[in-house]
C-alpha positions in Angstrom: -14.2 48.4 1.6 -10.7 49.2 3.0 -7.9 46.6 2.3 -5.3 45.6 4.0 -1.6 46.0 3.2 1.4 43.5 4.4 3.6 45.4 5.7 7.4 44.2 4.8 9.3 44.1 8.3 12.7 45.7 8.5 16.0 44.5 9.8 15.1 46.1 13.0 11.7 44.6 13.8 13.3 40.6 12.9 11.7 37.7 12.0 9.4 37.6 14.7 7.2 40.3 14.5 5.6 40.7 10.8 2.9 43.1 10.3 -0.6 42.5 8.9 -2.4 45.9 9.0 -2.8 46.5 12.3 -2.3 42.8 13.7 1.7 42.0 14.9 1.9 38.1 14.0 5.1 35.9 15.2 7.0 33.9 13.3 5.9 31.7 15.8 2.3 31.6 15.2 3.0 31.4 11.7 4.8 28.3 12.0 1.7 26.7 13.8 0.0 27.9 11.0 2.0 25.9 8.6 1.5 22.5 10.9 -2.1 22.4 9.3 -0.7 23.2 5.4 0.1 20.7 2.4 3.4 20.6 0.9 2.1 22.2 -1.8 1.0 25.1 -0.2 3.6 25.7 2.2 5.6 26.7 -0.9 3.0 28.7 -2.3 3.4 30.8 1.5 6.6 31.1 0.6 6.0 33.0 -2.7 4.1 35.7 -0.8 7.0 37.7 0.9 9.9 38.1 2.7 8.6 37.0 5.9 7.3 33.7 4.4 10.3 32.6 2.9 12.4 32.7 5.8 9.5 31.2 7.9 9.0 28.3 5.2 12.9 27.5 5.5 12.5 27.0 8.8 13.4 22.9 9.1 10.6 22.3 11.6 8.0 23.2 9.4 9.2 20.6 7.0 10.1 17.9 9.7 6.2 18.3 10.8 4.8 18.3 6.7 7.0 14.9 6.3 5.1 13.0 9.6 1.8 14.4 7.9 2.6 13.1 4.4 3.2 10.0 6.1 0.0 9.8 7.7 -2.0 10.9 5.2 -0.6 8.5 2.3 0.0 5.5 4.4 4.2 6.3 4.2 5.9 4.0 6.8 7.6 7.0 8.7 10.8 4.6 9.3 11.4 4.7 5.7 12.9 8.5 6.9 15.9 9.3 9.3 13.9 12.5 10.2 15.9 13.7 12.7 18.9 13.3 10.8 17.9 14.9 7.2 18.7 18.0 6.2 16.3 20.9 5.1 16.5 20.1 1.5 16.4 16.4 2.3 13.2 17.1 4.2 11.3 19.2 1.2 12.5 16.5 -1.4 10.6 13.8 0.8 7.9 15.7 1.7 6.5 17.0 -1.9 7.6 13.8 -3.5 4.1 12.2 -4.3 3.3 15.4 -5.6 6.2 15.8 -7.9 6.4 12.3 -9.0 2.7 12.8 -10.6 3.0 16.0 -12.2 6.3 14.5 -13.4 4.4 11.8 -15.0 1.8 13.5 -16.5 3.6 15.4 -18.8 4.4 12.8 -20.7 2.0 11.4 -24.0 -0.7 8.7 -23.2 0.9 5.2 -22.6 4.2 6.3 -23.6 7.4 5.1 -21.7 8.4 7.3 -19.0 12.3 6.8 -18.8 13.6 6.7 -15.0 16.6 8.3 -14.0 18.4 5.2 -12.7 18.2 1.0 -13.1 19.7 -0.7 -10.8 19.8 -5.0 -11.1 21.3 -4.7 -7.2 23.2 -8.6 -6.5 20.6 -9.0 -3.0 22.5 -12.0 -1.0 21.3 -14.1 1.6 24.6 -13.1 3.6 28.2 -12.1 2.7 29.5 -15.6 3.3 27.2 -16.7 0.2 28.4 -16.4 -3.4 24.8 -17.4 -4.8 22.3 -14.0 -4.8 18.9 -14.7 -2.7 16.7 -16.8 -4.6 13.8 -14.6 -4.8 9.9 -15.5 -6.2 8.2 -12.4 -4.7 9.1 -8.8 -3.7 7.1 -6.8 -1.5 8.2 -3.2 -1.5 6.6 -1.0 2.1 5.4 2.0 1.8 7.7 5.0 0.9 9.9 2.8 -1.4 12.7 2.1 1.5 12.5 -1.5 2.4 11.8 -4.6 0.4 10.6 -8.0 1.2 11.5 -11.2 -0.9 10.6 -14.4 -0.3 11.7 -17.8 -2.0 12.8 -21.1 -0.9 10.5 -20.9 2.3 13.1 -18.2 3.4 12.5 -14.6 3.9 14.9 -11.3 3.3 14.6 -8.2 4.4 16.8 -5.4 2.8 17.6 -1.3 2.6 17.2 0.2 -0.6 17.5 3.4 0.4 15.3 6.4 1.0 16.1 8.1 -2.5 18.4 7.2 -5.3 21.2 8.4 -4.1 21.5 6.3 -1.2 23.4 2.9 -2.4 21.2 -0.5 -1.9 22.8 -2.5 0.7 23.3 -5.7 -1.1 22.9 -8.2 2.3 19.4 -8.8 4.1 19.4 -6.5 7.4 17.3 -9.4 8.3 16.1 -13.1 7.7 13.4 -15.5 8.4 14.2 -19.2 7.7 12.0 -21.9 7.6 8.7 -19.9 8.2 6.9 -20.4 4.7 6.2 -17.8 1.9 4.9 -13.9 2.7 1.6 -13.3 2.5 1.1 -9.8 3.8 3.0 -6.6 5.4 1.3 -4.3 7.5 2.5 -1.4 10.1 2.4 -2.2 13.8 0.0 0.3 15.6 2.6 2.5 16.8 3.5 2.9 13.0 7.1 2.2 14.1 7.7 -1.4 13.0 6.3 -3.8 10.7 4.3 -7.1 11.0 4.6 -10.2 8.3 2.1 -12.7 7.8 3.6 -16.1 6.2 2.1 -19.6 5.6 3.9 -22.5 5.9 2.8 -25.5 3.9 3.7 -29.0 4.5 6.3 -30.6 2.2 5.5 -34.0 0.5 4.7 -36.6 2.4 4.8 -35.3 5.5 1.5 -35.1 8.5 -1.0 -32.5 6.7 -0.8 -29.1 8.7 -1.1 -25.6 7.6 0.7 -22.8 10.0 -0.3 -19.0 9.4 3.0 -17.2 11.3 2.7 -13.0 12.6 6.3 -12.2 13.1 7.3 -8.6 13.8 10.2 -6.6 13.0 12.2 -2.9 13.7 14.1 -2.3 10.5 15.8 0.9 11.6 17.2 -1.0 14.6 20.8 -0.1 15.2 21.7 -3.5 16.0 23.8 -6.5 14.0 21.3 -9.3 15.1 18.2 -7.4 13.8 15.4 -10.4 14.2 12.0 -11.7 13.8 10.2 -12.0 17.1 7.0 -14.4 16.7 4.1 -12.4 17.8 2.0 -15.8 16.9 0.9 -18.9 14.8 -2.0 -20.7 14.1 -2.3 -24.3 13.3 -4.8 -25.9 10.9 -4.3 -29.7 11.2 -5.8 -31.8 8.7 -5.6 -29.2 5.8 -3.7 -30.2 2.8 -1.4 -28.0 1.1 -4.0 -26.2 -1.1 -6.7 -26.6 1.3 -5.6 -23.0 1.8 -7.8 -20.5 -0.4 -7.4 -17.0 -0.9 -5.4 -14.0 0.5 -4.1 -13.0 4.0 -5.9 -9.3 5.4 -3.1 -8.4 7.7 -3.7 -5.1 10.1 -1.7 -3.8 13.3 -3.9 -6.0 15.6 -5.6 -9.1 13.2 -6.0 -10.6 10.1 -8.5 -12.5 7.9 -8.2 -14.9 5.7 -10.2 -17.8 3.7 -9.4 -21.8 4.8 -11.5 -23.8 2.2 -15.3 -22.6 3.1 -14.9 -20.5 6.1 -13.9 -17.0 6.9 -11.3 -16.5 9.8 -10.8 -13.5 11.8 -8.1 -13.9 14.3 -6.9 -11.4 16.8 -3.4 -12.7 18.1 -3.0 -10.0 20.8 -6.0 -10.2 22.2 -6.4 -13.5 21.7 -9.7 -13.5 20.2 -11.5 -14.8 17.2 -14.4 -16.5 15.5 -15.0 -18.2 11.9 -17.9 -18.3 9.7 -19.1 -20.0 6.4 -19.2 -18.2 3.6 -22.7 -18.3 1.8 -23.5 -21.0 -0.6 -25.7 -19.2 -2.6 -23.5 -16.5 -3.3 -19.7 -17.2 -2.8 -17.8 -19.5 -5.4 -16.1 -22.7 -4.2 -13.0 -21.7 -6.2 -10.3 -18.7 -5.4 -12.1 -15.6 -4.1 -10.9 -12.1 -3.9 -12.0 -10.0 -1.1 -11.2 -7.1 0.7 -11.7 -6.2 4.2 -11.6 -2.8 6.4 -13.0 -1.4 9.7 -16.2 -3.4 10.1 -16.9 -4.6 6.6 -16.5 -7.1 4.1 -16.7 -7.3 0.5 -16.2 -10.5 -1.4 -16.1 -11.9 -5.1 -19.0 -13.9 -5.4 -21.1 -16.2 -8.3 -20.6 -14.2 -11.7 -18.7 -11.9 -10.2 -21.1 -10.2 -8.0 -20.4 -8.9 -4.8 -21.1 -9.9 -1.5 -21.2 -7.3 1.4 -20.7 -8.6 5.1 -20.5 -7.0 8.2 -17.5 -7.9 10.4 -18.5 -10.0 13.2 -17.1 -9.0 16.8 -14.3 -11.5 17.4 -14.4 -13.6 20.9 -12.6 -15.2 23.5 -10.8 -18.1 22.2 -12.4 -21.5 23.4 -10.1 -22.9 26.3 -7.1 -24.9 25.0 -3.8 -25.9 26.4 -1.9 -22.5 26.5 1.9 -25.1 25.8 0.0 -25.7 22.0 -0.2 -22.7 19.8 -3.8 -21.9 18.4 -5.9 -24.3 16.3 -8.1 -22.7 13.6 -11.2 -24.7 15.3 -10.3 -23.1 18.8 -12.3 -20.1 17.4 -15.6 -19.8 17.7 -18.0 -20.6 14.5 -20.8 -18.2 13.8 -23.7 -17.2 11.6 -23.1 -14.1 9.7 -24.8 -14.2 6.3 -23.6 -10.9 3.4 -26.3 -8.2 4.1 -25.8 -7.1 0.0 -25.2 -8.2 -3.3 -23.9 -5.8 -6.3 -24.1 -7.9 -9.7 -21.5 -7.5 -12.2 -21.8 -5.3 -14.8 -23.4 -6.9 -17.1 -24.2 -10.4 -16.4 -21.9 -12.6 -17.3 -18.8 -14.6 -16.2 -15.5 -12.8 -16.1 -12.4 -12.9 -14.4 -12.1 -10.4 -11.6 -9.3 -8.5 -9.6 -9.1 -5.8 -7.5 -7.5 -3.4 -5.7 -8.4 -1.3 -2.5 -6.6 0.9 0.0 -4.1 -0.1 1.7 -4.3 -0.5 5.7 -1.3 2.1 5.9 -3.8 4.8 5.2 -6.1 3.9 8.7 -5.3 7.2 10.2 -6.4 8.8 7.2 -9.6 10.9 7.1 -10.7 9.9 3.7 -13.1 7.2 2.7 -11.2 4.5 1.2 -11.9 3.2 -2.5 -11.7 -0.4 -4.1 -11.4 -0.7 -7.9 -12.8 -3.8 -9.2 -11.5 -4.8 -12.6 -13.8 -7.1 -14.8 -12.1 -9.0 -17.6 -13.0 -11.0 -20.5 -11.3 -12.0 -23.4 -11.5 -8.6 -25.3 -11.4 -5.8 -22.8 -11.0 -4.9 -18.7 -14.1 -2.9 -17.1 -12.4 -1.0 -14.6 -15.1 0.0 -11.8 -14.3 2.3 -9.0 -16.0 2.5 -5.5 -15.9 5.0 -2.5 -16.9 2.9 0.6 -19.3 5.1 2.4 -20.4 4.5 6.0 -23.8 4.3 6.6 -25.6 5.8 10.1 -28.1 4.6 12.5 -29.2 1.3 14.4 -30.4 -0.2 11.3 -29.8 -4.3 11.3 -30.6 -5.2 8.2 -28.5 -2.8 6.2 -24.8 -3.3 6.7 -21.8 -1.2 8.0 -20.9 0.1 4.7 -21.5 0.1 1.2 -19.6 1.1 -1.5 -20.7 4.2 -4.1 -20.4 3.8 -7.6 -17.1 6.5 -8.2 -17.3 6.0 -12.7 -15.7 3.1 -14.5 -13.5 2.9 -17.9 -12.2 0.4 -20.4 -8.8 -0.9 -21.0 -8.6 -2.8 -24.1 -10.6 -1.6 -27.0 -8.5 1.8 -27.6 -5.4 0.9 -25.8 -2.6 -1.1 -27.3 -2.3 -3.7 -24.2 -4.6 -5.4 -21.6 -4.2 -5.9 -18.5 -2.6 -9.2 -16.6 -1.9 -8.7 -13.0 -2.6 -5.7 -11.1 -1.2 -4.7 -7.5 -3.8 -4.7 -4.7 -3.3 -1.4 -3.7 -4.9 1.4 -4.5 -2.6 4.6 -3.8 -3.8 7.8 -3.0 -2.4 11.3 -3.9 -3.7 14.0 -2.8 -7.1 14.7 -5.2 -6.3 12.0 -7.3 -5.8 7.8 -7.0 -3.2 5.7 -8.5 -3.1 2.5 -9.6 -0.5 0.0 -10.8 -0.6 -3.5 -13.0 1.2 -5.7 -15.5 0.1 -6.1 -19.1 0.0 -8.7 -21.6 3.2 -7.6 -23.6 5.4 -8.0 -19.9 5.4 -4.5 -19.3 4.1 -2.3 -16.1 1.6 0.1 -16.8 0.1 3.3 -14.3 -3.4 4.6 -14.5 -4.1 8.3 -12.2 -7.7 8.5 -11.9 -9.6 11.5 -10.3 -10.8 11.1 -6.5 -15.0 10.6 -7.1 -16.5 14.0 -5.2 -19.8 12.7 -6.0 -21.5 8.9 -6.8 -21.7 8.9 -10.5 -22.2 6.5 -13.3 -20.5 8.0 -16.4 -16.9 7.0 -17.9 -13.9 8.5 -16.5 -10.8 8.7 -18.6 -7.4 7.9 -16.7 -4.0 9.3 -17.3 -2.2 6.0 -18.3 1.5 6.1 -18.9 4.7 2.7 -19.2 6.8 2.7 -16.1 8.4 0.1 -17.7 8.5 -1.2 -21.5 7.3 -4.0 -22.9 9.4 -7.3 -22.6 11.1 -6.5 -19.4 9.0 -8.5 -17.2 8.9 -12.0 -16.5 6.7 -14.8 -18.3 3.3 -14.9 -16.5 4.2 -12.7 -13.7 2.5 -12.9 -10.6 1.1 -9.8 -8.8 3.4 -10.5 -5.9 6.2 -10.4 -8.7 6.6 -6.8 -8.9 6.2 -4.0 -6.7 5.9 0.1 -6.8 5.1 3.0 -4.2 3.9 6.0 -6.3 5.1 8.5 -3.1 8.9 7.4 -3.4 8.7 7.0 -7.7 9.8 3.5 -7.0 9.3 0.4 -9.2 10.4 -3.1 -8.2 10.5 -6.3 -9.8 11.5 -9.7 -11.7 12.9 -9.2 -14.8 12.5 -10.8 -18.3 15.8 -13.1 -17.9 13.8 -15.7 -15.1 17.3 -15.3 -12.7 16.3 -15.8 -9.2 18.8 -13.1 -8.9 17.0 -10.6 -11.8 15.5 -8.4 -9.2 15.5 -4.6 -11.1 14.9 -1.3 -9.1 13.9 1.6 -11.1 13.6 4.9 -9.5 11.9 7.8 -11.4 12.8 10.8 -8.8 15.9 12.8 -8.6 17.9 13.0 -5.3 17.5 16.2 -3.8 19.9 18.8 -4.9 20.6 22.4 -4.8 19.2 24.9 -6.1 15.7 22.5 -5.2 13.0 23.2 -8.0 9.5 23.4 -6.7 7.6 20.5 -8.7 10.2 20.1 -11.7 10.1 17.3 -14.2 10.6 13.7 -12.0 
């Protein structure tokens, strides 16, 4: 069989018109090549030859690699100023995810992996205060930039900084006052802003009334009055204070939440929505988790067993006075029973948590995943699922269901077991990376392998200390500490209980010159 040669093109030819055999290819069509290529393999190309290493320097290529990187992992492209970052800039963002992992793998089993800077950054409501932001949760979006915290019924947002050599601006680019605590951040459909989803709760002694508030902001705004605009609230009069049960499901267009014994799905946009009770034989009166996407449901229910629904089709809001804002029983209630029920493990009564793919990562073309993490006195059964789709007209099966992906222990051979864990469930290319507080105050990261197949059997993780023991605060909260795997970011409260005490630990270098492919984090 004849083979064919690459030819090396001379001075005279230029860049754009490389030989292959007998085939002239442009730099041109080489570039639209590249559009369709990893970060990873874009600077393979550039091992090859001449050609490809002037091509793959090209700062389109890796302007176009950074907006796929961001689609693909659920980055909040904002988080960049693409048009204003430099080649190297651009390649340092781009293979970042990829870097930060191979970084972290080099290092022993559950040993510390040292971060190149700490900062304990003084965040303050506003430069007229002397006191730092009181601050009893941190939410940190996607690509590591911005950071939520939320205390005192107030809300902050601030600039860390796209890597670590950008200084954190110690002043809120934005506030929220007297809006309740943060629920849930989620990216606007354009990608382009973000959306916050906060409860308010009435204070002692005053009328009972529960508000869930959608505000929306543009962080990268050029503007000195950067503000909240209320995209919508939703009253629930009559509910107590903890008459509120369970998490917030926020998306670009809806969210879902639990009030006492219903589900609620509410569409502010399009103003539509309906309710529905949650079963009595299966789901627990007490706090539930449960994790929604596209048109499914899964839920904790009795010993731990899960409960699949299908998501009903929301409708037109029953007529009300458009002056009053909507009433959680302006929706419409309806019968949708779960369609499945997975048992736990073995039986008996645990404590579950979870986590799940984020809603950053709905343009992405992968199945998403949910780790369920059953825990007893003794060890954590770590199950992983890849939600599969099922086909065809069929109404008694539902939407989805999830496929068993293997399961480990953390516990029995480890030296810690687990507290909290974040509800997000990264993704990295092949592999998935999860994040969680341990017993000894310390954060601890687990890389387990994407499932390419339902199995059964015992998969062992990569686990590794992104931050030693003792540094976190007693009985930390999940919404007490924050990371973002694609930036090698870690936020949260430290051991010293300071409202102030808010650490950011960053485990990638800033780009610099000469720029090592996949070196060391």
């Amino acid at each position: 069989m004849d083979t064919m040669e690459v030819e090396e093109f001379s001075s005279a030819q230029g860049p754009t018109s490389p030989s292959v055999g007998n085939f002239r290819l442009s730099s041109e069509i080489i570039m639209q090549i590249l559009r369709f290529l990893g970060p990873k393999d874009i600077l393979s190309m550039r091992k090859t030859c001449r050609m490809m290493h002037t091509v793959t320097k090209d700062r389109v290529v890796w302007l176009e690699a950074l907006k796929r990187i961001c689609e693909q992992y659920g980055i909040f492209k904002p988080t960049f100023p693409m048009e204003g970052m430099s080649l190297l800039e651009l390649e340092h963002a781009s293979t970042g995810p990829t870097r930060f992992l191979n970084g972290v793998k080099k290092h022993e089993p559950e040993t510390w992996v040292r971060p190149y800077l700490t900062r304990m950054p003084q965040l303050r409501e506003s430069r007229s205060s002397h006191d730092s932001s009181y601050s009893n949760a941190v939410h940190l979006v996607p690509g590591g930039r911005f950071l939520f915290t939320s205390g005192r019924n107030d809300i902050c947002l601030f600039d860390l900084g796209y890597s670590m050599n950008v200084p954190v601006k110690p002043f809120p680019i934005a506030t929220l006052k007297d809006f309740g605590e943060l629920e849930a951040v989620a990216p606007t459909t354009n990608g382009k802003e973000l959306l916050i989803a906060t409860i308010k709760r009435p204070p002692p002694g005053a009328p009972a009334s529960v508000i869930l508030y959608i505000h929306q902001i543009k962080p990268n705004r050029q503007s000195k009055d950067l503000k909240f605009w209320c995209k919508g609230q939703m009253e629930m009069n009559g509910l107590q204070a903890h008459s509120f049960i369970g998490d917030v499901h926020l998306t670009s267009t809806h969210t879902i939440f639990r009030c006492n014994q219903e589900f609620i799905l509410w569409n502010w946009g399009g103003n539509t929505g309906c309710r529905w009770p949650t079963s009595n034989v299966f789901l627990r009166a007490n706090y539930m988790p449960f994790y929604a996407f596209k048109d499914t449901l899964l839920a904790c229910g009795r010993h731990e067993g899960i409960c699949i629904y299908d998501l009903p089709t929301a409708t037109p809001l029953a007529i009300r006075d458009q002056a009053r804002p909507v009433q959680l029983y302006d929706l419409q209630s309806l019968t949708n029973e779960p369609k499945a029920w997975f048992p736990s493990p073995d039986w008996e009564a645990h404590t579950i948590k979870h986590c799940a793919s984020s809603v950053w990562c709905k343009n992405s073309p992968h199945d998403p995943h949910v780790c369920l993490l059953y825990q007893n006195d003794e060890t954590s059964h770590l199950r992983l699922y890849s939600i599969k789709p099922l086909k065809g007209p069929e109404t008694f099966l539902p939407h989805s269901l999830p496929a068993p992906g293997g399961h480990t222990f953390y516990g029995d051979d480890h030296e810690f077991s687990v507290n909290q864990i974040l509800p997000t469930l990264f993704r990295c290319e092949d592999e998935l990376v999860i994040c969680m507080s341990t017993d000894q105050l310390g954060l601890m990261m687990s890389i387990l392998p994407v499932p390419s197949k339902a199995t059964l059997e015992e998969i062992t993780p990569t686990t590794v200390a992104l931050v030693p023991a003792g540094s976190l605060r007693e009985d930390i909260e999940r919404s007490q500490f924050a990371f973002c795997p694609r930036s090698g970011r870690a936020v949260y409260l430290g051991s010293s209980g300071a409202s102030d005490d808010v650490q950011v630990v960053d485990y990638l270098l800033p780009p610099e010159e000469p720029f090592l492919e996949f070196s060391h984090p």
